[in-house]
N, C-alpha and C positions, 0 to 999 in steps of 0.2 A: 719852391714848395708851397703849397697851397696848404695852409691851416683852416680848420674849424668848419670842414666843407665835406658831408658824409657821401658825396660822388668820389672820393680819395683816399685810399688806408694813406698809415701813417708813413711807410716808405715811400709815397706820391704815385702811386700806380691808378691807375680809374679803375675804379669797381662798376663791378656787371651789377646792372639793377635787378634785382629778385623779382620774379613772376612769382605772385599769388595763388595756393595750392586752393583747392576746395573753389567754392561756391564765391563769386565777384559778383555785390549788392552793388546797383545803381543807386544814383538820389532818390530820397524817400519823397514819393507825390501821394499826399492824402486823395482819399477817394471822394470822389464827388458829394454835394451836400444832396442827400434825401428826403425828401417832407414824410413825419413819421406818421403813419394812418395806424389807429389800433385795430387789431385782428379781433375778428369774431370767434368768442367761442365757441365748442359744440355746445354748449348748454344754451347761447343767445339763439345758436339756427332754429334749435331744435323749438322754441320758446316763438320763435316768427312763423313755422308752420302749424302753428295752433288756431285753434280757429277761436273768435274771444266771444263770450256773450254778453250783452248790457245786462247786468242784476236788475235795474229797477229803468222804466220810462221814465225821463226827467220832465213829465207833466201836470199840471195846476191839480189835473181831475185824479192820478192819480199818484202822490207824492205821498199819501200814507200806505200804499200798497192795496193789495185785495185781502179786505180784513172779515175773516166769519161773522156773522151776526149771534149775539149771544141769545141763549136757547131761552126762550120765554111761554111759561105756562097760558095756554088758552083755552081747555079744556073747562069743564063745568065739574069732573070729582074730586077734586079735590076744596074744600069750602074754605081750607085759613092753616094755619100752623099756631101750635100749641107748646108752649115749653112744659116737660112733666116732669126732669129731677135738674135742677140745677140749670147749665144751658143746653140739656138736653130736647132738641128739636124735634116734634113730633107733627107728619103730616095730620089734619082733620079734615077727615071723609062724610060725614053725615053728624047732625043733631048730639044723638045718643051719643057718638061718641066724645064731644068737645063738652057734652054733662060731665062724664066721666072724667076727665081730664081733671076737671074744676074742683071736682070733688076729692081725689087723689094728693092736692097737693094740701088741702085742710090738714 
């Protein structure tokens, strides 16, 4: 008799090997290594079919922009500015009235 040996019940008869009910897994084979590429979102596509515009020319002549020229009197009516109560600014148009002025603030 053969002891310690599970192809044998204990009166020494061989036992039938068991077939496996259900589903019989192979060895496990990892799956191949992948190089990871990150996917584009829809917010990246959509962000590449845009069309981009340069804000400013990166040039000497114009690196401070196209800048308005501030509005400068050149006209002949008006003769000076007069303060009459405090820093109250008052244009002066003729003679008579910059007497006036002078004498208002007496």
């Amino acid at each position: 008799m053969i002891r310690y040996n599970l192809n044998y019940d204990m009166s020494g008869r061989r036992r039938k090997p068991k077939k496996v009910k259900g589903e019989v897994c192979d060895k496990y084979n990892p799956p191949k290594f992948k190089e990871w590429k990150p996917q584009t979102s829809l917010q990246q596509e959509r962000a590449a079919e845009t069309k981009r515009f340069p804000s400013c020319v990166a040039s000497p002549a114009k690196a401070g922009g196209d800048k308005k020229e501030s509005p400068k009197y050149t006209g002949d009516y008006v003769i000076g500015i007069a303060t009459l109560h405090k820093s109250n600014a008052v244009p002066v148009t003729n003679q008579k009235y910059a007497a006036e002025i002078s004498q208002m603030i007496k």
